[in-house]
N, CA, C and O of each residue as an XYZ file, in Angstrom:
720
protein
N     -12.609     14.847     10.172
C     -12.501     14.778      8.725
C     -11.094     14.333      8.339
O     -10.054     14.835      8.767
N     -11.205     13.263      7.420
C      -9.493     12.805      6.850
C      -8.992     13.722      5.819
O      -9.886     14.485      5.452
N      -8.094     13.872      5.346
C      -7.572     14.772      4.466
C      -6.520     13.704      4.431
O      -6.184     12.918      5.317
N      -5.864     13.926      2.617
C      -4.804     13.057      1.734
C      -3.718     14.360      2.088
O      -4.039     15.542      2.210
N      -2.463     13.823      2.202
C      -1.014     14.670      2.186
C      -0.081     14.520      1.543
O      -0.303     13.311      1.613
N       1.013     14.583      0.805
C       2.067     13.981      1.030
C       3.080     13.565      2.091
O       3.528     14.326      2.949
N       3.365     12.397      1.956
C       4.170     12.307      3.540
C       5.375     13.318      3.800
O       6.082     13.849      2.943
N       5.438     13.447      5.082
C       6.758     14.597      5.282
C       7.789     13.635      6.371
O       7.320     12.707      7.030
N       9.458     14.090      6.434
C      10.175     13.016      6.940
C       9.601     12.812      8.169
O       9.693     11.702      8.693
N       9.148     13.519      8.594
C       8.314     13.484     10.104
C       7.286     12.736     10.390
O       7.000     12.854     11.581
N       6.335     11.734      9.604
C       5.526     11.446      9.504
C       5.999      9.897      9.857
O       5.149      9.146     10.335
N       7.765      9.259      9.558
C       7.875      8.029      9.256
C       8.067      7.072     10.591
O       8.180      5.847     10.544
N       8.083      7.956     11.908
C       7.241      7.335     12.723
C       5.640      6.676     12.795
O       5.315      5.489     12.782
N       5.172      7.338     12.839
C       3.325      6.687     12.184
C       3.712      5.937     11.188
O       3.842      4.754     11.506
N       3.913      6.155     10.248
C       3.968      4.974      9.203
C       4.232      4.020      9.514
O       3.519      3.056      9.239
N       5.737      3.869     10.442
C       6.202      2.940     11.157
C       5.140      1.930     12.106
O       4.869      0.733     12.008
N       4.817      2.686     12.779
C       3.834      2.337     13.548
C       2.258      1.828     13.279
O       1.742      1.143     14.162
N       1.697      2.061     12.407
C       0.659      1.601     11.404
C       0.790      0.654     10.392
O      -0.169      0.031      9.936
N       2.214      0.492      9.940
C       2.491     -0.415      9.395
C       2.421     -1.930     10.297
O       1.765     -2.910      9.944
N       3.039     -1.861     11.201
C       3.456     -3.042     12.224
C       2.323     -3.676     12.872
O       2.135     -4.890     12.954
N       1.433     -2.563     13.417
C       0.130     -2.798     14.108
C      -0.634     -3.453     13.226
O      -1.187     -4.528     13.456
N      -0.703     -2.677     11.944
C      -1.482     -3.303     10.583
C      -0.866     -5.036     10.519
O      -1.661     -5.922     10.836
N       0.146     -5.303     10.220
C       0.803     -6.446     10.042
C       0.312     -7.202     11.216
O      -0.279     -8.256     10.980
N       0.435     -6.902     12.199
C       0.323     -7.557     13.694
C      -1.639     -7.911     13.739
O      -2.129     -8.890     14.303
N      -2.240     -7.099     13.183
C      -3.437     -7.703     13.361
C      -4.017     -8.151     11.972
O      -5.045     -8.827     11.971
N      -3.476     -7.846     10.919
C      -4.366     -8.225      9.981
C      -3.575    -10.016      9.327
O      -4.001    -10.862      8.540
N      -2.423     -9.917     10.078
C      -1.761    -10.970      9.310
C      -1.456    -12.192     11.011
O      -0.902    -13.276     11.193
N      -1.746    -11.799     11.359
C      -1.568    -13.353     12.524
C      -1.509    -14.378     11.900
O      -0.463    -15.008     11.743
N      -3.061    -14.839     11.265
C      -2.883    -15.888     10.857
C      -2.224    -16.550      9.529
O      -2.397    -17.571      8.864
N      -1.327    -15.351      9.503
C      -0.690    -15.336      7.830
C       0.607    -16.174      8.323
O       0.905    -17.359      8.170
N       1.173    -15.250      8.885
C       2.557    -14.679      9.014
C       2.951    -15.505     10.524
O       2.078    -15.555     11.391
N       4.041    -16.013     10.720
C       4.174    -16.583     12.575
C       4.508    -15.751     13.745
O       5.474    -14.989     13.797
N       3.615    -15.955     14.711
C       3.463    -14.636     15.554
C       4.900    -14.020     16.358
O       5.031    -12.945     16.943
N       6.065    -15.303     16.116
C       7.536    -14.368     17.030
C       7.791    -13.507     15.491
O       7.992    -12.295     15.569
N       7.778    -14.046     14.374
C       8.108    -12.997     12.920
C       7.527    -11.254     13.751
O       8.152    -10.213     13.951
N       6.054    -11.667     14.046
C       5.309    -10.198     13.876
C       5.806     -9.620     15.245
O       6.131     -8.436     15.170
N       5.922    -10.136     16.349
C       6.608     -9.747     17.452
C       7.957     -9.418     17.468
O       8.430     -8.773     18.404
N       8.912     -9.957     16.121
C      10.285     -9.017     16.301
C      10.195     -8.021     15.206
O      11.129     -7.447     14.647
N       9.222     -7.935     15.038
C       9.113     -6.126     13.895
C       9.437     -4.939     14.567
O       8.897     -4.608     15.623
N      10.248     -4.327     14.026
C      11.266     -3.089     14.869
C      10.870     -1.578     14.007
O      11.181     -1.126     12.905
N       9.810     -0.973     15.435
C       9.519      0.128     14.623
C      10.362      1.580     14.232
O      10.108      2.477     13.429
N      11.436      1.372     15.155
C      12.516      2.336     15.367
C      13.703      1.628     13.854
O      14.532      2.407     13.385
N      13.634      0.640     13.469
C      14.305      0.356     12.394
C      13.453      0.439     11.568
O      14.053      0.595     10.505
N      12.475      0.433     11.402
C      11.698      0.492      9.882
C      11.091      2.011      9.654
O      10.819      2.450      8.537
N      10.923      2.743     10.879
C      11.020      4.454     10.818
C      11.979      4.856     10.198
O      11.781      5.617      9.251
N      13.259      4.474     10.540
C      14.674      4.603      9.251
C      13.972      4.181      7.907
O      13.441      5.010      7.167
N      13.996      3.276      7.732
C      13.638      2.917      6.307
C      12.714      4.152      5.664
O      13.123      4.944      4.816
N      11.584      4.143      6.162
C      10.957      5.333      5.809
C      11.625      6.420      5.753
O      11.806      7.077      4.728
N      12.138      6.747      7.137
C      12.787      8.481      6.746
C      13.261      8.140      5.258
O      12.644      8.743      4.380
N      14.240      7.285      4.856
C      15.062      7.243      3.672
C      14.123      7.275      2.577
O      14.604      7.824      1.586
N      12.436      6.691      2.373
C      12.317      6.783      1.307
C      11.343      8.153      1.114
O      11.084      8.515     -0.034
N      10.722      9.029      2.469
C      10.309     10.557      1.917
C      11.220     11.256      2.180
O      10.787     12.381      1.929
N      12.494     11.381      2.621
C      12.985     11.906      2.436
C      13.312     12.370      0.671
O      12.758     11.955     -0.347
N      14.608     13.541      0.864
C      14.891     13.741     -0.764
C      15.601     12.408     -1.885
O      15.654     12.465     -3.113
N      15.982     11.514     -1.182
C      16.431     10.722     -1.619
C      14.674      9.781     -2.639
O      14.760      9.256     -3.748
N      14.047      9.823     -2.239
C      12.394      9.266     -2.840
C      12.356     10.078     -4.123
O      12.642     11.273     -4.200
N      11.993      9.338     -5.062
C      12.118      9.597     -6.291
C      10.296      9.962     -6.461
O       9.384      9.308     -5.956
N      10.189     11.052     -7.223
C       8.580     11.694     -7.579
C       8.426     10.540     -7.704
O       7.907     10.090     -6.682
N       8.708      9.378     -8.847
C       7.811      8.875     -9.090
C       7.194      7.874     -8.271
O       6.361      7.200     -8.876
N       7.369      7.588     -7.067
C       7.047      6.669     -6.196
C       6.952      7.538     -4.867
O       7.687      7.393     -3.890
N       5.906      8.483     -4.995
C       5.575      9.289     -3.535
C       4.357      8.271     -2.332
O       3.443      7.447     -2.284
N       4.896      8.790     -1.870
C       4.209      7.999      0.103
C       2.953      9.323     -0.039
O       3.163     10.512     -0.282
N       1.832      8.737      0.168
C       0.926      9.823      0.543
C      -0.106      9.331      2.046
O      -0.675      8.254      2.218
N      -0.079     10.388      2.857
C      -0.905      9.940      4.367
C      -1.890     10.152      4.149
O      -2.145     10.682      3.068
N      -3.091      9.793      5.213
C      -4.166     10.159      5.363
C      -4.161     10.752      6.563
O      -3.612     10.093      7.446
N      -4.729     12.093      6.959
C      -4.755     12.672      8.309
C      -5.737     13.136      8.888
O      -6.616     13.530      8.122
N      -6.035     13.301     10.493
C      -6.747     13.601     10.605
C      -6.614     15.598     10.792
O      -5.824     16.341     10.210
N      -7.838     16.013     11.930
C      -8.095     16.865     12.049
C      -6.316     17.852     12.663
O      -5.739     18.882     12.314
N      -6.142     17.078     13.395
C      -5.439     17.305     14.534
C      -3.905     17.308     13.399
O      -3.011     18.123     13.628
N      -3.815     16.540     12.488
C      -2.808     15.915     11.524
C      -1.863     14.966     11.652
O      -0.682     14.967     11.305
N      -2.806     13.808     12.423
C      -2.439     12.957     12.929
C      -2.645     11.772     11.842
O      -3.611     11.503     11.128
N      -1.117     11.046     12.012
C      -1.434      9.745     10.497
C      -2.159      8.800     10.958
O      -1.996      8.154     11.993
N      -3.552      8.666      9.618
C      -4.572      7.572     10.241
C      -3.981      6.454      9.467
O      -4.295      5.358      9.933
N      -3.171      6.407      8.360
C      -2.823      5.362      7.007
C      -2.163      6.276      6.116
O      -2.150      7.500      5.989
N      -1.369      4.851      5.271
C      -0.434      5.699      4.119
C      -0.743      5.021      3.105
O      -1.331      3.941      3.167
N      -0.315      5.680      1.880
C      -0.012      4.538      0.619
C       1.411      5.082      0.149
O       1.857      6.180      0.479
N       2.079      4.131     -0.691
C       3.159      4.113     -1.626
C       3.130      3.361     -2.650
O       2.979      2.145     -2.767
N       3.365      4.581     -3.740
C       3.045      4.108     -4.925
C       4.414      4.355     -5.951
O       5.279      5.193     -5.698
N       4.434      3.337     -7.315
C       5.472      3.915     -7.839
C       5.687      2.971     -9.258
O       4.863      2.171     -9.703
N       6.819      3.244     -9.747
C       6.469      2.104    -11.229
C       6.484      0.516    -10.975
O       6.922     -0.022     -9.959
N       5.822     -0.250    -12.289
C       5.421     -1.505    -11.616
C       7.005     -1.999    -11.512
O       7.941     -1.300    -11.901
N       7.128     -3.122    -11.011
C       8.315     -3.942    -10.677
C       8.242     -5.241    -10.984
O       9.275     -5.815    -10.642
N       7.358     -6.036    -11.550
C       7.367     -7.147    -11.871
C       7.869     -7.564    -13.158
O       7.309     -6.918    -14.044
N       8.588     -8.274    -13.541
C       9.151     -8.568    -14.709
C       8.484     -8.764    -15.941
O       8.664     -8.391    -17.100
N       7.325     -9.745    -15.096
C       5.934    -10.051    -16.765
C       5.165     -9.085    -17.175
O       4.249     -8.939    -17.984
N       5.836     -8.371    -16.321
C       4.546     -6.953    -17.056
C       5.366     -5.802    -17.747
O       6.406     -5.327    -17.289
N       4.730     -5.412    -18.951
C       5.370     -4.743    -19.691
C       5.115     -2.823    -18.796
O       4.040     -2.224    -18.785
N       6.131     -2.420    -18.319
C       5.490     -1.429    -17.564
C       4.893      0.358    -18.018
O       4.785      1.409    -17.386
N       4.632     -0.060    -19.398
C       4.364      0.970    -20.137
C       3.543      1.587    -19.567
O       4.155      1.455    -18.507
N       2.364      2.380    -19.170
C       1.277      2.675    -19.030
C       0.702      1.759    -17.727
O      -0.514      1.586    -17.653
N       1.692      1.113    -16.591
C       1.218      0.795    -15.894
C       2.138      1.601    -14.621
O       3.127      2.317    -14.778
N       1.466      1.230    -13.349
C       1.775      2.070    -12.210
C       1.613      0.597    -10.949
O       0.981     -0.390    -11.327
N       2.075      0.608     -9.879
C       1.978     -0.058     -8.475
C       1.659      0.648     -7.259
O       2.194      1.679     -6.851
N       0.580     -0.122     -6.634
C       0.566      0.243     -5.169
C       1.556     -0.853     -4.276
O       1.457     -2.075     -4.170
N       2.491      0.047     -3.718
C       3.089     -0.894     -3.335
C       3.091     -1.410     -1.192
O       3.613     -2.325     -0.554
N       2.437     -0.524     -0.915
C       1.836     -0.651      0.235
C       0.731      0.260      0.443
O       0.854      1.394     -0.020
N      -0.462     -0.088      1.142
C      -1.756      0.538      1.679
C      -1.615     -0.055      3.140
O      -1.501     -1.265      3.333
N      -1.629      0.825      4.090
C      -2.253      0.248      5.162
C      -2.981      1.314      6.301
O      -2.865      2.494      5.972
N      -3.491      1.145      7.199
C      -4.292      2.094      7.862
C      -4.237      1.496      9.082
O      -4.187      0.274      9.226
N      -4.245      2.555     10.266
C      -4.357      2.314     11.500
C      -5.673      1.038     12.227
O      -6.865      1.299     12.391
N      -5.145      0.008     12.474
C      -6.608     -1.162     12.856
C      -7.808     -0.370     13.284
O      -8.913     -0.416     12.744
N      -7.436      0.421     14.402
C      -8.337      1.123     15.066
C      -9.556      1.933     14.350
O     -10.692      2.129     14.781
N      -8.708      2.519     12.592
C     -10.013      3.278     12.038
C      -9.855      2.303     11.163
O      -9.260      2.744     10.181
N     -10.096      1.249     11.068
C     -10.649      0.365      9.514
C     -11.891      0.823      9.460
O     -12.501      1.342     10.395
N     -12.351      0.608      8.179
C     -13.712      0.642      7.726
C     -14.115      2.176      7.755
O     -15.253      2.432      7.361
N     -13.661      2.770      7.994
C     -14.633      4.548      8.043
C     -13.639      5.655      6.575
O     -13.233      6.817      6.593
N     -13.582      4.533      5.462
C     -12.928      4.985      4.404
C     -11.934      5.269      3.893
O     -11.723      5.360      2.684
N     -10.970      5.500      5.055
C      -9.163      5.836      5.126
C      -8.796      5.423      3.598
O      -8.318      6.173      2.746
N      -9.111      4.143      3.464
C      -7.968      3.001      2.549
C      -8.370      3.695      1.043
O      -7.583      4.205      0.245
N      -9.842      3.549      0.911
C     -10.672      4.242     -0.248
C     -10.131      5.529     -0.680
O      -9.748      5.750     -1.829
N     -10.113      6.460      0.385
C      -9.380      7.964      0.006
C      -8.150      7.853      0.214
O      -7.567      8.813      0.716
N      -7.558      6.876     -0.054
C      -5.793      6.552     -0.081
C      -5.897      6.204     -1.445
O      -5.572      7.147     -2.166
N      -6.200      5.293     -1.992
C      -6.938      4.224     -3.327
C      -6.567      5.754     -4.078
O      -5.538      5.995     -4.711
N      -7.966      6.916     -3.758
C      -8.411      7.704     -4.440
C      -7.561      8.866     -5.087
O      -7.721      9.497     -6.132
N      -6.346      8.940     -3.835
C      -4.907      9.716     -3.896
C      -3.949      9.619     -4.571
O      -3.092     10.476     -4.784
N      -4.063      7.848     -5.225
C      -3.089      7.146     -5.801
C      -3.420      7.699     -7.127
O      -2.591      8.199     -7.888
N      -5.116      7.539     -7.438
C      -5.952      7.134     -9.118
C      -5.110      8.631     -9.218
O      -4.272      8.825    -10.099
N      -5.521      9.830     -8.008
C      -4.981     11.652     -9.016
C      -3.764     11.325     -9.244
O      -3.636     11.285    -10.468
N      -2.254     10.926     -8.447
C      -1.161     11.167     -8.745
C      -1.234     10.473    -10.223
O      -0.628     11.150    -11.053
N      -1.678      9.588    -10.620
C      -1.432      8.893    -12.039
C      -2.013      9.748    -12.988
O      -1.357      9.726    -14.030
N      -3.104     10.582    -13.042
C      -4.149     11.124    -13.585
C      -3.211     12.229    -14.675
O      -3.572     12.453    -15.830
N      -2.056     12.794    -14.088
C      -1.137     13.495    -15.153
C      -0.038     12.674    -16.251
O       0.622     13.045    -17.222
N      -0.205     11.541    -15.633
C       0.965     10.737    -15.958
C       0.160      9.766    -17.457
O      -1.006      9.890    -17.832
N       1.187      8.880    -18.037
C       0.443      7.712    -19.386
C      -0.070      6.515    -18.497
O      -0.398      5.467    -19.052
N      -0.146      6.652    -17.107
C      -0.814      5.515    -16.073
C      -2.208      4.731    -16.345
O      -3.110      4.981    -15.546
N      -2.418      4.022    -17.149
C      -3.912      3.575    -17.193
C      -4.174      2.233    -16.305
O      -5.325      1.848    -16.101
N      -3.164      1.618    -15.846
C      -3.829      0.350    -15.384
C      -2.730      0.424    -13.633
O      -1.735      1.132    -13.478
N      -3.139     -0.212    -12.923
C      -2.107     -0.033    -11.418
C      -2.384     -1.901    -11.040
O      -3.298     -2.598    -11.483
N      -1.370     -2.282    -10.191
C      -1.033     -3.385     -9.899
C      -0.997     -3.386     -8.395
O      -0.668     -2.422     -7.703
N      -1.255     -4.206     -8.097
C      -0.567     -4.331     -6.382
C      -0.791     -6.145     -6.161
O      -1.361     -6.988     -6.853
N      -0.012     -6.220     -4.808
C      -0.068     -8.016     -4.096
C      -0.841     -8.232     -3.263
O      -1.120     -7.131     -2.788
N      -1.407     -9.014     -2.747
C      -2.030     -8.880     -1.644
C      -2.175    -10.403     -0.724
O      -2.777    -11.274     -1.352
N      -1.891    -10.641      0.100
C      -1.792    -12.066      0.334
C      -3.309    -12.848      0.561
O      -4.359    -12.870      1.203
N      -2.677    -13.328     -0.286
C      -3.936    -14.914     -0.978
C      -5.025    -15.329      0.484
O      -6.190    -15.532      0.142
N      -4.829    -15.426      1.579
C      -5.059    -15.695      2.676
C      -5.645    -14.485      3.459
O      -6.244    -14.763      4.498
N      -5.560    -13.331      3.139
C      -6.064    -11.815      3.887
C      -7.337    -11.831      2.848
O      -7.204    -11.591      1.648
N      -8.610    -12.152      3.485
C     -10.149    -12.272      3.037
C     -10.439    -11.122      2.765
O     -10.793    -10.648      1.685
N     -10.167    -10.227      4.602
C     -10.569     -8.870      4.438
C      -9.951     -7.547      3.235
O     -10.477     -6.575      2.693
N      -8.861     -8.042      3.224
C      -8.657     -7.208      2.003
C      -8.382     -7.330      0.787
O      -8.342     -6.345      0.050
N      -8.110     -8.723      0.306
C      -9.302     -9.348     -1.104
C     -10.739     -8.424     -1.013
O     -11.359     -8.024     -1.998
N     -10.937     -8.298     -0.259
C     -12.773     -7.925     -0.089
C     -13.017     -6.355     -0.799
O     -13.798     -5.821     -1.587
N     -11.507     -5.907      0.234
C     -11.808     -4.267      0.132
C     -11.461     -3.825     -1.187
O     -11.893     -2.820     -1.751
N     -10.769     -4.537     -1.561
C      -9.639     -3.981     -2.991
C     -10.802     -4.631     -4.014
O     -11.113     -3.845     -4.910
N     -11.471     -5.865     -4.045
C     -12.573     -6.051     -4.705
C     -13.833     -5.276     -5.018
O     -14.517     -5.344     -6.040
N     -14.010     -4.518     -3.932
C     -15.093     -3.949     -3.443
C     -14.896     -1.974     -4.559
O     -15.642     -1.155     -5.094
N     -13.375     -2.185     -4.309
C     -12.642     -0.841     -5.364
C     -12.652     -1.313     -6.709
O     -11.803     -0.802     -7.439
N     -13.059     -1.772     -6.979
C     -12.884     -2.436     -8.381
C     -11.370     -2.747     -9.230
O     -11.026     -2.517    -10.389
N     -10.635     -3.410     -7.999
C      -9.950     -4.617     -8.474
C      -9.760     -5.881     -8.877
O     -10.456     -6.463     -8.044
N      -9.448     -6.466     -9.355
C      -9.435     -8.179     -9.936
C      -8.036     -8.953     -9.679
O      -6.950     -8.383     -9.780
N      -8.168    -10.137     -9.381
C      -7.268    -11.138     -9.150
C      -6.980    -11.364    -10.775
O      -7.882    -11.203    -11.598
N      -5.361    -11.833    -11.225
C      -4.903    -11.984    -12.493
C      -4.307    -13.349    -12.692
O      -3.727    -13.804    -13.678
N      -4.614    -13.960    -11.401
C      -4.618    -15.507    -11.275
C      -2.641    -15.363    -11.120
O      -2.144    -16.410    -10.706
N      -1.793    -14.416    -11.362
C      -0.482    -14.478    -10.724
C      -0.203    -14.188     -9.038
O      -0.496    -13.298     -8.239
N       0.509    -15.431     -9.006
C       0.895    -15.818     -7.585
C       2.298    -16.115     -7.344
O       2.934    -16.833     -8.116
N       2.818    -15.580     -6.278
C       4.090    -15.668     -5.645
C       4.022    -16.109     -4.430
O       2.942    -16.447     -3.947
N       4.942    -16.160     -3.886
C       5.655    -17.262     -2.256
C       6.625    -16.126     -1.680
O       7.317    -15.644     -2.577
N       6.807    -15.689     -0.680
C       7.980    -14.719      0.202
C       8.054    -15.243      1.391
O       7.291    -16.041      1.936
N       9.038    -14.741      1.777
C       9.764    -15.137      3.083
C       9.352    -14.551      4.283
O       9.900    -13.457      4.422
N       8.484    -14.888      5.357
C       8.387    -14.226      6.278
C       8.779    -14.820      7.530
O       7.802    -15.398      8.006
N       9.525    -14.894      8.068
C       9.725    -15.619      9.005
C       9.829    -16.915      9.050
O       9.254    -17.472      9.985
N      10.381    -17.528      8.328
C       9.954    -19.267      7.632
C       8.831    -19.423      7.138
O       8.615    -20.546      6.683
N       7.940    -18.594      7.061
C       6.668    -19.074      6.517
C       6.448    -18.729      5.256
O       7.044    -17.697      4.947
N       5.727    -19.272      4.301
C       5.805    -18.573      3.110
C       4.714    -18.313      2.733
O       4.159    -19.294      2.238
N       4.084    -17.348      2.738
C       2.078    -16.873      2.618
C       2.197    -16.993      0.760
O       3.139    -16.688      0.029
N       1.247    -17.387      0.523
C       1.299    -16.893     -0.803
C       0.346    -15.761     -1.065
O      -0.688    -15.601     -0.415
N       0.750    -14.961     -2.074
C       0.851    -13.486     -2.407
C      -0.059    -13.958     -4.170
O       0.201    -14.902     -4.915
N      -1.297    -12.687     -4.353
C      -1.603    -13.064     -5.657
C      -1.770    -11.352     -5.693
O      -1.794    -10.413     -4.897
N      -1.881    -11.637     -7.374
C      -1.706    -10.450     -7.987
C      -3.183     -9.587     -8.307
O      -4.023    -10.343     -8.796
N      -3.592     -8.388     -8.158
C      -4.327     -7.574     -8.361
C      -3.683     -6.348     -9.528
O      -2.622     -5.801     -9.828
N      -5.468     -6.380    -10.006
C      -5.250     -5.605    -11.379
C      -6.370     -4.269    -11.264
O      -7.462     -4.464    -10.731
N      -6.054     -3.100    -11.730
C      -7.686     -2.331    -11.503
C      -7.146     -1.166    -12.754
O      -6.024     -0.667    -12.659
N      -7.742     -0.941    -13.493
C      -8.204      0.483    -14.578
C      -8.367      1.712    -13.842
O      -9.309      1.860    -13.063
N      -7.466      2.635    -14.054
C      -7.763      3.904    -12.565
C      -9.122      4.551    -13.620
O      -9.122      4.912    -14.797
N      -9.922      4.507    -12.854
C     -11.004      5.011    -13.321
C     -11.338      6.463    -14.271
O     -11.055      7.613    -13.936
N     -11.868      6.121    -15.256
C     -12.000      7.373    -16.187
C     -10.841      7.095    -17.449
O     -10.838      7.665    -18.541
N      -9.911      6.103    -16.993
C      -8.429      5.910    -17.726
C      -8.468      4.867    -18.409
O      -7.463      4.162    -18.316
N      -9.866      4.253    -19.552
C      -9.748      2.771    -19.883
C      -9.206      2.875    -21.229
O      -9.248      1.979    -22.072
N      -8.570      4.312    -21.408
C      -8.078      3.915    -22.830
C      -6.861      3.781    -23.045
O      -6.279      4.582    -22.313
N      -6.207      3.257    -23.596
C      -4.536      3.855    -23.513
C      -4.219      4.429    -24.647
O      -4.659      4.129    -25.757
N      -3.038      5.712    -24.244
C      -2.750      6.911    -25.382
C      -2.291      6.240    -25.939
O      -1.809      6.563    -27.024
């Protein structure tokens, strides 16, 4: 059985590690394969410690998914939007989802999704944003499948010389279509 957590500094190994693996298989054909081969999980475990640690601001909490054992299957991080064209009143960002390759598909991402909609649920949060690269089918699919929408905004980033393009996703946290 999965269970939602908040992340603890201890956790930012797995993250680390689910992140990279995630990147490494879901983005091959995105991203160029020495880019995904010099991803450093012992440097990006830092990064993490720094952002659950106390230094992580409430409003942008890391939440895991775990198993029995309390082992990290996937995380999300969420927090205010960051894009300039958007007025960020009443809006919120996912700013990473990812889940261990090994358990795709047996719901992880959904009850991550689902972790995000409660943390907003106290807050003036009615609408959430996230990127997702233009070129990743499978998760266009999944985030579609959650009842998200493409907003026809698109960006270009740097990955290794390559530049994937990135489009924008829009979704109503459910139950929340009104704004106060």
């Amino acid at each position: 059985m999965t269970r939602i957590r908040a992340a603890r500094t201890g956790d930012a190994e797995a993250i680390s590690r689910i992140q990279i693996a995630s990147w490494r298989a879901a983005y091959r054909s995105i991203m160029p394969a020495e880019f995904l081969a010099t991803l450093d999980e012992a440097e990006r475990a830092d990064r993490w410690r720094g952002r659950i640690g106390p230094a992580n601001p409430a409003e942008a909490p890391i939440f895991v998914a775990v198993d029995n054992a309390d082992a990290v299957l996937g995380f999300v991080n969420v927090g205010p939007v960051r894009d300039d064209d958007v007025a960020p009143a009443g809006r919120g960002e996912v700013y990473t989802l990812y889940v261990e390759p090994g358990a795709w598909r047996r719901g992880i991402g959904s009850a991550l999704l689902a972790a995000t909609d409660e943390h907003w649920r106290s807050t003036d949060v009615r609408e959430l944003l996230l990127w997702v690269f233009e070129d990743n089918a499978a998760a266009r699919a999944f985030y579609e499948a959650q009842g998200w929408a493409a907003d026809r905004t698109r960006r270009l980033d740097d990955f290794g010389g390559a530049q994937p393009a990135e489009i924008r996703y829009r979704r109503t946290i459910p139950g929340r279509d009104q704004p106060r």
